[in-house]
N, C-alpha and C positions, 0 to 999 in steps of 0.2 A: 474219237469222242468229240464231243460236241458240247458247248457249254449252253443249260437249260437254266429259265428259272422261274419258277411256278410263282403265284398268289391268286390271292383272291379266298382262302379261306379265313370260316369267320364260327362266333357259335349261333346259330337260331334256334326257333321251336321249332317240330313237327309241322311238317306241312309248310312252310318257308321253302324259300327257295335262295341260292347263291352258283355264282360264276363264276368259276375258274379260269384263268389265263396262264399259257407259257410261251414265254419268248426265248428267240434263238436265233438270232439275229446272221446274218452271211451264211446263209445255205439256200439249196436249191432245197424248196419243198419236198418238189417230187420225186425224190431219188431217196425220201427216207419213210418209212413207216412209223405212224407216230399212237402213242398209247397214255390213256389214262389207269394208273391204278391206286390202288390204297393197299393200308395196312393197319389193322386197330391192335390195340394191346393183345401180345398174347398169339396173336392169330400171323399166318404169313400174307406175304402179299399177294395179291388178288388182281383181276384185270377188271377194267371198268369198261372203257371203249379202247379200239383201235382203229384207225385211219389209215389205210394201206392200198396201195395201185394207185398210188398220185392222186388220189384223193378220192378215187372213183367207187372203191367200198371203204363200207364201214360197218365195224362188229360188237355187237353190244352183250356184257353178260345180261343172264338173263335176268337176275335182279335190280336189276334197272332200266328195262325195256320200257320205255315209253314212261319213265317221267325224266330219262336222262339226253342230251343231244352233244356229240362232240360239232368240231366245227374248226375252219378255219377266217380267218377275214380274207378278205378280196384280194391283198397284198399277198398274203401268205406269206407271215411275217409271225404271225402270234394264233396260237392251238389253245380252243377253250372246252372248257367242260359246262354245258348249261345244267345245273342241275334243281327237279323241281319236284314238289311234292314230297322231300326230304323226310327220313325217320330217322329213329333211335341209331339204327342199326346200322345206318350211314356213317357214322361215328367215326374218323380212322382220319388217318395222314393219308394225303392224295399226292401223288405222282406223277408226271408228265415226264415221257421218256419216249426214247428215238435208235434209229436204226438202219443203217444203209438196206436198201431194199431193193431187188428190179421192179424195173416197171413190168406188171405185168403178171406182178406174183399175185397167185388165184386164193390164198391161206394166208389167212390173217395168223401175224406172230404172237402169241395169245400168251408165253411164257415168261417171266419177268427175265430169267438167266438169257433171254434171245436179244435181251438190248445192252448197251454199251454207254448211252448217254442217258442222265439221271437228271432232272430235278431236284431241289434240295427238301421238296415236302413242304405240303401248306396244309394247315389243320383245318379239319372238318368237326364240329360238336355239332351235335342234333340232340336238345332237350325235348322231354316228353311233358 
C-alpha cells in the first residue's frame, strides 16, 4: 500500500466547476494504475476515471464523458480530477486510489476491490 491523499473538494452550484488533486509522493508513476471514484449516501462506490499503461490510457465512465479530465502534472507527483460542468447528481465523496500495475496492461482496473491504496475522500456538493 501506498499512502494517498486527496483534496480539493468543495460545495458549488450546478454548472461550476472544481479540481481535484492527489498526492503520493516516493513512487514510480508508472508502475501503478491510478483511479478516481466516488460514493454518495446510500449508493456503492463507483468509478470515475482511470489512468493505466503509465499513463498512455485513460477510461472514463460514461457519465462523465466530456465534462470530466483525469490528468497527471509533468512531475508525476500529484493525479487530478478536472471536473466541469458539475450536477446534482455529482453529489458523493471522491476517491483517488492506486495499484501496482504492468506496463502494458490493455484493461483498465475498473473495480474498487482491484485496488489496495485509498485516499481518505474529499467531498463533492453540487446544489441545484
Amino acid at each position: 500500500q501506498i499512502l494517498l491523499v486527496d483534496s480539493g473538494g468543495d460545495a458549488v452550484q450546478a454548472g461550476g466547476s472544481l479540481k481535484l488533486s492527489c498526492d503520493a509522493d516516493g513512487i514510480t508513476y508508472r508502475h501503478y494504475c491510478w483511479g478516481w471514484f466516488r460514493q454518495a449516501p446510500g449508493k456503492e462506490r463507483e468509478v470515475v476515471a482511470i489512468r493505466y499503461n503509465a499513463g498512455a490510457n485513460i477510461a472514463y465512465a460514461d457519465f462523465v464523458k466530456g465534462r470530466f479530465t483525469i490528468a497527471q502534472d509533468s512531475a508525476k507527483t500529484t493525479l487530478y480530477l478536472q471536473m466541469n460542468e458539475l450536477r446534482p447528481e455529482d453529489t458523493a465523496m471522491y476517491y483517488c486510489a492506486a495499484k501496482r500495475c504492468r506496463i502494458g496492461t490493455t484493461e483498465p482496473p475498473l473495480a474498487p476491490s482491484e485496488y489496495n491504496s485509498w485516499g481518505q475522500g474529499t467531498q463533492v456538493t453540487v446544489s441545484s
